[in-house]
Backbone bond lengths (Angstrom), bond angles and torsions (degrees), N, CA, C in turn:
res aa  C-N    CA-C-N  psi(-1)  N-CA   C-N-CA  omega(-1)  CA-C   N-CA-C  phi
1 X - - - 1.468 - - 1.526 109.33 -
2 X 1.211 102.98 130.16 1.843 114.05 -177.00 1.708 102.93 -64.33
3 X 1.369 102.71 124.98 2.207 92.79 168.86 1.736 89.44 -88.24
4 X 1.309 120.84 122.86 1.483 107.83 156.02 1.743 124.99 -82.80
5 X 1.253 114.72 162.55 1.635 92.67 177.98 1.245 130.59 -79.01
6 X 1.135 123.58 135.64 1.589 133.29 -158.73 2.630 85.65 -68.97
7 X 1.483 86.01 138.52 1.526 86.97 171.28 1.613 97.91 -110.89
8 X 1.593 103.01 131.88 1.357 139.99 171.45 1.346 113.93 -101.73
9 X 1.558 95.67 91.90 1.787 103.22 -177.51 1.299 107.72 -76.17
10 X 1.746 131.65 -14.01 1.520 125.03 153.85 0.942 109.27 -34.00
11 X 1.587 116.38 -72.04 1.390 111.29 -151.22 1.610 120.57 -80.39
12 X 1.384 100.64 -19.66 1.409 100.29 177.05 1.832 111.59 -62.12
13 X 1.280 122.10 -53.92 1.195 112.63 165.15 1.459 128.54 -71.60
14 X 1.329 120.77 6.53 1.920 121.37 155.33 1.040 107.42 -80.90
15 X 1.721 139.40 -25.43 1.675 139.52 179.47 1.384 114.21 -117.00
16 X 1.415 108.91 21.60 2.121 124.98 -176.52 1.425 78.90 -104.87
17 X 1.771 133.29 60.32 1.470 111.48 149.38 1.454 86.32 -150.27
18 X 1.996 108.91 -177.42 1.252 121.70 172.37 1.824 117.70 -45.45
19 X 1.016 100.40 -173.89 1.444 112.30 170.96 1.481 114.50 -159.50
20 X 1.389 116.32 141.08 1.514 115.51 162.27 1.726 111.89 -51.14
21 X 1.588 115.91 158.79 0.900 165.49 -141.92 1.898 91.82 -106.63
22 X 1.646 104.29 73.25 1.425 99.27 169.79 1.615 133.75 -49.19
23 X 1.332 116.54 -25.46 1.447 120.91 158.35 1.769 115.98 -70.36
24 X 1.168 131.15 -9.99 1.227 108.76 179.04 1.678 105.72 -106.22
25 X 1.429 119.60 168.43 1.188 107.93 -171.48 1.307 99.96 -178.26
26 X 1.948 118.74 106.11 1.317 126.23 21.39 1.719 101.97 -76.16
27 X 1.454 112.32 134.93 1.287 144.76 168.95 1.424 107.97 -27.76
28 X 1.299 139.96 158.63 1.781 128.94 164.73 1.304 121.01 -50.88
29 X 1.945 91.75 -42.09 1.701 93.95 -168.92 1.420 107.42 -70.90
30 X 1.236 141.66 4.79 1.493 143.93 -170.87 1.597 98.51 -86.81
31 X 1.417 111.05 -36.09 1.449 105.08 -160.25 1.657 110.82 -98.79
32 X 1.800 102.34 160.58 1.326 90.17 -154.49 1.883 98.85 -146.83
33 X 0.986 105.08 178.99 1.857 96.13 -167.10 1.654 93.54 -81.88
34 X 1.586 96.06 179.64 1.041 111.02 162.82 1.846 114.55 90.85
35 X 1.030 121.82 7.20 1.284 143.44 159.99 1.379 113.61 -81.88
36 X 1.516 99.75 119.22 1.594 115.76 -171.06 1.550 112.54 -122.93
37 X 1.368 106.32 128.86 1.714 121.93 171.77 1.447 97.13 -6.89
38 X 1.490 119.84 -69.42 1.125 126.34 -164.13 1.513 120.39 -45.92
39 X 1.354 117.89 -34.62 0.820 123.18 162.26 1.505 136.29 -52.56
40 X 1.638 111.38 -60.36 0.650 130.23 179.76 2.232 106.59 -44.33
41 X 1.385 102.39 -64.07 1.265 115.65 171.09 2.117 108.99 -33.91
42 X 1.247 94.91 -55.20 1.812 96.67 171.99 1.180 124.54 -53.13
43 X 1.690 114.26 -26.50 1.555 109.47 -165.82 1.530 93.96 -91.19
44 X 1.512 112.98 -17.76 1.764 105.47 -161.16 1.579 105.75 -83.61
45 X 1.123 98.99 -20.02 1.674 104.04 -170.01 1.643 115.26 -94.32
46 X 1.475 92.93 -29.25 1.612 97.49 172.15 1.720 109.06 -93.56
47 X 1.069 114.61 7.95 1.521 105.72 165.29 1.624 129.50 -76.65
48 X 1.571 121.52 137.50 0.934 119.03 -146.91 1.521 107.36 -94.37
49 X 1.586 106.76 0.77 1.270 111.63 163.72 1.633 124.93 -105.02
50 X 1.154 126.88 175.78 1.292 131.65 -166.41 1.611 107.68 -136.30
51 X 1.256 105.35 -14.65 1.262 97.59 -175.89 1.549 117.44 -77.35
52 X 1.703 144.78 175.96 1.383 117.95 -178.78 1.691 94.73 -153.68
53 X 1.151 116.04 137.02 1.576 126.99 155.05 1.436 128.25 -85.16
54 X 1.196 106.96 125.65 1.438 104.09 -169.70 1.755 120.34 -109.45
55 X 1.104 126.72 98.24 1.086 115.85 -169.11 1.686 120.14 -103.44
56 X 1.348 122.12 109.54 1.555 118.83 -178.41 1.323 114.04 -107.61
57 X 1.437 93.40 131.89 1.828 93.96 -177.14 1.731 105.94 -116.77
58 X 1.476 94.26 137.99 2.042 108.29 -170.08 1.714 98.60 -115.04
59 X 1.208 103.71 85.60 1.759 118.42 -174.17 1.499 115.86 -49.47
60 X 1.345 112.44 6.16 1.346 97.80 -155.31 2.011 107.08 -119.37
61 X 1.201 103.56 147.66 1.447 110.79 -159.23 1.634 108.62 -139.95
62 X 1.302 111.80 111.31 1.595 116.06 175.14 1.752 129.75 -54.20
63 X 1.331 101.06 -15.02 1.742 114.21 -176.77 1.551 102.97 -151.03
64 X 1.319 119.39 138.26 1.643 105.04 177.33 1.345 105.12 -80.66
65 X 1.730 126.62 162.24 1.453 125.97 170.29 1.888 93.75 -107.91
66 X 1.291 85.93 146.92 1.902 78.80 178.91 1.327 133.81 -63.46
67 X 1.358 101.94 -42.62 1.421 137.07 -157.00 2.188 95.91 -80.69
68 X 1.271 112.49 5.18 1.894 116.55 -159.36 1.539 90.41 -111.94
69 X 1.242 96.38 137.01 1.698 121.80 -166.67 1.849 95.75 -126.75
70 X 1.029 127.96 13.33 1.807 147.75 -158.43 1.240 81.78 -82.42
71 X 1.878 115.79 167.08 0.699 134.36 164.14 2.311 103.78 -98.11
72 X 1.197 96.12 111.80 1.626 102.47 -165.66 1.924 103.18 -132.31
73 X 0.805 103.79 174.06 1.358 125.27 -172.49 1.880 104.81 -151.16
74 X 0.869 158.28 162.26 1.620 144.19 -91.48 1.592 95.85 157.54
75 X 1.240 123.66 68.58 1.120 122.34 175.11 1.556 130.77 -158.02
76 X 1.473 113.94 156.48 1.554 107.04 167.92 1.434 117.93 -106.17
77 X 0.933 123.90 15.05 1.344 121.14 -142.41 1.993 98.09 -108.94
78 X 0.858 107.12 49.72 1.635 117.03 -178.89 1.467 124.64 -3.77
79 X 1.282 99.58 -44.58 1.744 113.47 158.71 1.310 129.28 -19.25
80 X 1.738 104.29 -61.03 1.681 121.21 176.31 0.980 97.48 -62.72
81 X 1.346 149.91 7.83 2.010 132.88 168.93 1.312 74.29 -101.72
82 X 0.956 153.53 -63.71 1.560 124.88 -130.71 1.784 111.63 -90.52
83 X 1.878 108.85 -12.71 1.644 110.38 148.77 1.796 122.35 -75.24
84 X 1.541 97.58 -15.56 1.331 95.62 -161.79 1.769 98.23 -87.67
85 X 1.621 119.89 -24.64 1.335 132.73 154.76 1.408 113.29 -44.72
86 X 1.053 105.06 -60.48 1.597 116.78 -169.80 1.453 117.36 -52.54
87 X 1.311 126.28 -29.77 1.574 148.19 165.56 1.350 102.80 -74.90
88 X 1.504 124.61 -63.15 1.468 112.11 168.64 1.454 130.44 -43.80
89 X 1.301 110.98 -31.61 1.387 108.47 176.43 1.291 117.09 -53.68
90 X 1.793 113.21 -55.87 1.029 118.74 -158.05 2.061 103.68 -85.35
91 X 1.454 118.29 0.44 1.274 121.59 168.90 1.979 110.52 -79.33
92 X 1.517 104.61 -29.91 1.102 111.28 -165.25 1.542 90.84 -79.15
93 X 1.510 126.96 -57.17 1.762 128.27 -179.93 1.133 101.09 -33.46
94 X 1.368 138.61 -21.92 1.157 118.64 -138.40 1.543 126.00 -115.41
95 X 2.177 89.62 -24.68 1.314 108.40 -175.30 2.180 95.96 -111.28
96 X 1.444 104.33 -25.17 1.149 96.43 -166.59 1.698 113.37 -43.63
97 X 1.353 107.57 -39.79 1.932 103.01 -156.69 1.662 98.09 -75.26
98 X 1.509 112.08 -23.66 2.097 98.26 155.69 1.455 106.33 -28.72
99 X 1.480 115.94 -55.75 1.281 119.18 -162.65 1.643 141.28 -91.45
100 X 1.549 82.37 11.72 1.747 98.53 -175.33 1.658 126.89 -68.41
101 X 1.474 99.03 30.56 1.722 107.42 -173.23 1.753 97.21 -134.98
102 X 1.275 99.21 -2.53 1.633 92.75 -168.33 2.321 91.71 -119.15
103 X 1.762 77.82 171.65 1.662 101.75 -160.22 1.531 94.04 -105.75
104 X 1.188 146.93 112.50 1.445 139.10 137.96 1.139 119.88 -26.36
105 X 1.482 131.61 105.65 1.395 123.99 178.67 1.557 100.28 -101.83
106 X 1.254 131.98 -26.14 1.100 139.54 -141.61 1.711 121.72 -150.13
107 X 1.054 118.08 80.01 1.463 125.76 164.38 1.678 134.15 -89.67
108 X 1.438 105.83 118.10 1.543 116.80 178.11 1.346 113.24 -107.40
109 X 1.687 120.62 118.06 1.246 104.01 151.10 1.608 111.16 -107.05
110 X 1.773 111.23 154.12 1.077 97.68 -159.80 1.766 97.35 -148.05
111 X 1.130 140.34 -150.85 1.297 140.02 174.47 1.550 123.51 143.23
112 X 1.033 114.76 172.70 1.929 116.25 90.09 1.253 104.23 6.62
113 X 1.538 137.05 -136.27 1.381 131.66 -150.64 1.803 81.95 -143.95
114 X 1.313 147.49 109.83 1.049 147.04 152.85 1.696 111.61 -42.71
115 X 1.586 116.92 -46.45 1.260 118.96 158.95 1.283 127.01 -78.54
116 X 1.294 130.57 46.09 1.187 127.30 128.26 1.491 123.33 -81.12
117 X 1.252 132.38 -9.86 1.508 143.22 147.62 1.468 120.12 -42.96
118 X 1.276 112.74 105.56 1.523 114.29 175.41 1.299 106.68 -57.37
119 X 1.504 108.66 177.62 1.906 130.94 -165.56 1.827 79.35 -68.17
120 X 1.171 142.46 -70.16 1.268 172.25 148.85 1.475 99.28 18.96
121 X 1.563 106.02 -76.96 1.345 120.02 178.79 1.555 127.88 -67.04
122 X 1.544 102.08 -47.08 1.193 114.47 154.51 1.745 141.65 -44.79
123 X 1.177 96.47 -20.56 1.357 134.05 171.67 1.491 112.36 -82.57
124 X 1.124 118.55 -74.19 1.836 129.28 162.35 1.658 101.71 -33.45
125 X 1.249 108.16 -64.33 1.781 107.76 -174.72 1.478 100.20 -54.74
126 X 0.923 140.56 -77.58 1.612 142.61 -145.41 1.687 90.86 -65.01
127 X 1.092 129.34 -27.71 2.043 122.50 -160.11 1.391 86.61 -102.93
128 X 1.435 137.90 6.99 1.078 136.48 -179.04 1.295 96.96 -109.53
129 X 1.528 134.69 -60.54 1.279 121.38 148.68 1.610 139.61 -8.01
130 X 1.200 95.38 -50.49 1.314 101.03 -146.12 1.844 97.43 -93.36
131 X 1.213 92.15 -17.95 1.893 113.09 -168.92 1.927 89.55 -90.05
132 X 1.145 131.21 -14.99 1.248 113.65 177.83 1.511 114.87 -115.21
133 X 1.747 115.77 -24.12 1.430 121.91 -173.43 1.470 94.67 -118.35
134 X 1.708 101.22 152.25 1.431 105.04 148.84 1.301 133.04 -85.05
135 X 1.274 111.03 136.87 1.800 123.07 -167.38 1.721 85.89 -114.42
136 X 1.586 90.16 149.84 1.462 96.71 161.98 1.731 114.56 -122.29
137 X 1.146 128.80 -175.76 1.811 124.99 -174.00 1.280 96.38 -76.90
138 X 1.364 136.62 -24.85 1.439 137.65 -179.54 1.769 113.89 -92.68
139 X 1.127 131.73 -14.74 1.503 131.33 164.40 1.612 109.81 -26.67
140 X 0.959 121.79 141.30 1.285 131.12 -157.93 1.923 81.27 -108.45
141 X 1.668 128.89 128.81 1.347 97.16 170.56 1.883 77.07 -137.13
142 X 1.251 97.99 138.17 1.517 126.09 169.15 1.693 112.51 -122.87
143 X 1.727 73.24 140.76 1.804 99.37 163.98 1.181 120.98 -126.75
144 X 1.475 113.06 169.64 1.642 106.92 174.52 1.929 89.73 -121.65
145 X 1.450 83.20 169.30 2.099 103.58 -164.04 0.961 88.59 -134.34
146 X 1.480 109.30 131.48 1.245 128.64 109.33 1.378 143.98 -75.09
147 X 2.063 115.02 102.54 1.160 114.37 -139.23 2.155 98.37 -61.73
148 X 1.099 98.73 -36.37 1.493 122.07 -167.79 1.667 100.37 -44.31
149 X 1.006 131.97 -59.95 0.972 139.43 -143.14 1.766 120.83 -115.65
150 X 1.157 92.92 13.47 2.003 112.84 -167.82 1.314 90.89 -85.91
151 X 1.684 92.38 123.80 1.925 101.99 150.27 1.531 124.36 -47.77
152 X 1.287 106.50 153.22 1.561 105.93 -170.09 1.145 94.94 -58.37
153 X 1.886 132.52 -70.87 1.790 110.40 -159.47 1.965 89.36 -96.57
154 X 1.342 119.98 74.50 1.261 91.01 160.64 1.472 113.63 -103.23
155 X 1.492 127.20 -0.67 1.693 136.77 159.72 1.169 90.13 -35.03
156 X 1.579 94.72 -79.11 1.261 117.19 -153.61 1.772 122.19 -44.09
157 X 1.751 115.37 -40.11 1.287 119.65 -171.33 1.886 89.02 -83.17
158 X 1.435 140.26 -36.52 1.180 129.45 -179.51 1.735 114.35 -59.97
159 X 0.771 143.71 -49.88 1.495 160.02 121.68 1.400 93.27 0.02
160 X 1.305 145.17 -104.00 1.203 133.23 164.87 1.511 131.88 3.03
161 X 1.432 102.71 -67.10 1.645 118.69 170.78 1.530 107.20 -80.05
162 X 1.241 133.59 34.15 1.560 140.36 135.44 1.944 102.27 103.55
163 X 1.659 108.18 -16.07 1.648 101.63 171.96 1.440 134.18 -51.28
164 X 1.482 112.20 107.95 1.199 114.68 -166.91 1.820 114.01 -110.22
165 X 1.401 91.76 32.42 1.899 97.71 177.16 1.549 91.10 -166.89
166 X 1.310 94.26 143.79 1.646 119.73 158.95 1.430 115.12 -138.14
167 X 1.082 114.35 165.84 1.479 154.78 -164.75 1.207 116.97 -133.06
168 X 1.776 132.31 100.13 1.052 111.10 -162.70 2.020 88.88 -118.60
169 X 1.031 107.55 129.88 1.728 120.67 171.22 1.482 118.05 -38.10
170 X 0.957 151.58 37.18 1.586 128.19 -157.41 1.364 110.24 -88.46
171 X 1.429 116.06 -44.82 1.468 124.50 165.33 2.025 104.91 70.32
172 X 0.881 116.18 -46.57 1.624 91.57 162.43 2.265 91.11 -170.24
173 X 1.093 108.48 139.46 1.823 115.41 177.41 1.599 102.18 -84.64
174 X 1.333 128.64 -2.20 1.827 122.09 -177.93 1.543 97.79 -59.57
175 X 1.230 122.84 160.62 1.383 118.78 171.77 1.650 110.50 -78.00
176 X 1.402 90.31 -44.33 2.026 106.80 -167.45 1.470 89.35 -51.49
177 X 1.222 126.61 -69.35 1.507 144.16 -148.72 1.452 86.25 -46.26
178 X 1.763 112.63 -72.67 1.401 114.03 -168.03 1.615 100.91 -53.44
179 X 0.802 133.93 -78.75 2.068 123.27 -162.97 1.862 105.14 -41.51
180 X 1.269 94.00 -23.72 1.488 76.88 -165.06 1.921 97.59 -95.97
181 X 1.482 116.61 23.03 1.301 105.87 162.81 1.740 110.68 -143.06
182 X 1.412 110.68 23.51 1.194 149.47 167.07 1.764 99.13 55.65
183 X 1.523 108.50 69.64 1.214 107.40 -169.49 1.746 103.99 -162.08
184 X 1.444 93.80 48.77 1.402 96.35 -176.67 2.162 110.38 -86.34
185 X 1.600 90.67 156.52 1.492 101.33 175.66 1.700 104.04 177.24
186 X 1.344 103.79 151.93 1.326 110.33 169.84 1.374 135.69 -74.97
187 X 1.670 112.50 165.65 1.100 119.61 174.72 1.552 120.50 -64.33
188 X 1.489 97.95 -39.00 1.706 96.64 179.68 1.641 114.08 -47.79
189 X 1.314 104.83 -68.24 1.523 124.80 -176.81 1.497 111.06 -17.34
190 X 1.580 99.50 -63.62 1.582 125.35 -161.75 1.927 86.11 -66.82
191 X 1.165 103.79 -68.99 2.297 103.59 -169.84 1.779 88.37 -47.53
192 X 1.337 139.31 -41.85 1.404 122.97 -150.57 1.732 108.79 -78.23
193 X 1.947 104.61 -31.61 1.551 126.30 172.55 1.443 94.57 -47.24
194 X 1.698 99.47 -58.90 1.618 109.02 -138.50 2.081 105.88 -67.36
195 X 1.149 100.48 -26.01 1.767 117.35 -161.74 2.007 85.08 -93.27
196 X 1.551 126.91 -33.95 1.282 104.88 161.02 1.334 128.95 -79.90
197 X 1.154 115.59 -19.76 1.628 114.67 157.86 1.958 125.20 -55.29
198 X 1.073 81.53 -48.63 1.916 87.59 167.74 1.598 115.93 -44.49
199 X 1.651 85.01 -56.12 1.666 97.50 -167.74 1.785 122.10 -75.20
200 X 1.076 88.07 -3.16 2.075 115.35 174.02 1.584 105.75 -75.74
201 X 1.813 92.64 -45.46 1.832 79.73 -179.41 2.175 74.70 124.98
202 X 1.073 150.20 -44.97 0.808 135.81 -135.55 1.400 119.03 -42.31
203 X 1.597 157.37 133.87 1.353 134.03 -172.21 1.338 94.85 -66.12
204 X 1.372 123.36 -80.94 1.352 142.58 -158.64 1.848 109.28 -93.23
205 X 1.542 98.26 144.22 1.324 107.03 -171.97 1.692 115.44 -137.11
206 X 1.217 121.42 101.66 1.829 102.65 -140.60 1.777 68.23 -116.94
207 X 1.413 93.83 168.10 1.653 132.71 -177.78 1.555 105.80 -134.40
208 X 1.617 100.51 111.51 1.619 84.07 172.62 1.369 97.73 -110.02
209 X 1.852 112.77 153.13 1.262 114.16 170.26 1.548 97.09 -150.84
210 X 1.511 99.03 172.43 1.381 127.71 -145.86 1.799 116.20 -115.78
211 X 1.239 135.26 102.65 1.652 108.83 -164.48 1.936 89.01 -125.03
212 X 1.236 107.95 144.87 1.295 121.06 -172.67 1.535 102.91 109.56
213 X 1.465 144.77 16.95 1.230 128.39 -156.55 1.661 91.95 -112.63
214 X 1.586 111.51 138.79 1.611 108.09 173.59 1.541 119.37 -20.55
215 X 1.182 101.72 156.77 1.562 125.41 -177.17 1.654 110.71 53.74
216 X 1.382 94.30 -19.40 2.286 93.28 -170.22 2.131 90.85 -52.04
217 X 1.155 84.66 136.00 1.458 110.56 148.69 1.512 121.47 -111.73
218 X 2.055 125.00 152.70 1.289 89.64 168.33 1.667 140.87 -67.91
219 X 1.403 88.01 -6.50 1.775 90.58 170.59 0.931 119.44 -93.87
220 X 1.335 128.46 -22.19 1.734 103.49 170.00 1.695 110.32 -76.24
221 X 1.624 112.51 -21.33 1.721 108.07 164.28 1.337 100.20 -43.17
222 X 1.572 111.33 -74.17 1.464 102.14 -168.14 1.546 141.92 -51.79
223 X 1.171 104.25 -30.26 1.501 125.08 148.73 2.010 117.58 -40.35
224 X 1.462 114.29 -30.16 1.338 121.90 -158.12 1.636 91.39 -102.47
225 X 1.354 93.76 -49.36 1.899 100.37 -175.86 1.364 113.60 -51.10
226 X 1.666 95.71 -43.39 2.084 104.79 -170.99 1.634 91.76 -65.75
227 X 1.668 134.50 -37.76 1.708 121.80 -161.51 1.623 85.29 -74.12
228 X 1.525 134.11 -54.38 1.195 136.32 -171.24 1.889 107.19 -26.62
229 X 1.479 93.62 -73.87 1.728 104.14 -163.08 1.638 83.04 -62.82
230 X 1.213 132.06 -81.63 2.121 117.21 -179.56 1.634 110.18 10.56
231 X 1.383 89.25 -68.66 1.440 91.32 174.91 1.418 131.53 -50.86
């Protein structure tokens, strides 16, 4: 005899609301008013470290993916990075000299698609960096990829500008999976990225992927994991 599962209309309406933002941490609901500049200025100066992480996020994304809860913006129009730069600059003038005693060990760009930034723009951001914080030859600087959508030399010009890790998006190689989270692309592409990243020098080479996404079964995961490690 089948037990079916008993339905708990409690609980369905205690977990029928939003939720914090499992990548950030402390969570939204942690934070609370009443926090003043001033403050902020006290904790930076009385900290007993010097070292600093830098994390920049480029919101902006040429196709939406379904399954992305990101903070993104939905566009082709290349332009909006170079207003949305233009505000960063003057956020970065503004907070950098808080930080003129500390070492950058650690740079993230992240988003939306960080590579949607031309060689051009990408270029402006990092000399803008580098003109307000101190970097050292050992700074760890990471990006995340979108394999789909990368300029032909943009490895190559990041590598240049001192990035020594990527992150490439693939999130699952099934076909169904990809259409049904509107984020399809091949295996070739991703092994041809992944084997020019090696050959750049890159240290680190990360794969992000995704399990729970429509159509995945665990065997076609496993099927995706075995092309993953291939690689």
């Amino acid at each position: 005899m089948i037990k079916l599962p008993k339905w708990d209309q409690t609980l369905i309406n205690k977990y029928n609301v939003s939720g914090p933002r499992y990548t950030s941490y402390p969570t939204a609901l942690s934070l609370s008013g009443g926090y003043q500049q001033q403050d902020l200025v006290s904790a930076i100066k009385s900290s007993s470290s010097r070292s600093l992480s830098l994390y920049i996020h480029i919101p902006f994304c040429s196709e939406l993916c379904y399954y992305c809860g990101c903070n993104k913006v939905i566009t082709r129009h290349q332009s909006k990075a170079d207003v949305y730069l233009d505000y960063l600059t003057k956020e970065i003038a503004a907070h950098a000299p808080l930080f003129k005693h500390y070492t950058v060990e650690q740079l993230h760009l992240g988003g939306g698609t960080p590579t949607f930034l031309t060689v051009k723009q990408m270029t402006r951001l990092i000399n803008l960096l580098e003109q307000h914080f101190h970097f050292t030859r050992n700074t760890e600087r990471g990006i995340e990829i979108d394999p789909r959508s990368l300029a032909k030399d943009m490895l190559i010009h990041l590598r240049v500008l001192g990035f020594n890790r990527v992150s490439f998006g693939i999130q699952d190689f099934n076909d169904e999976v990809q259409q049904a989270v509107n984020r399809t692309q091949q295996v070739d592409t991703v092994k041809t990225l992944i084997t020019q990243a090696r050959e750049l020098g890159f240290k680190s080479i990360n794969a992000d992927m995704i399990y729970g996404l429509p159509k995945q079964t665990p065997q076609s995961f496993e099927k995706t994991i075995a092309q993953l490690i291939a690689l």
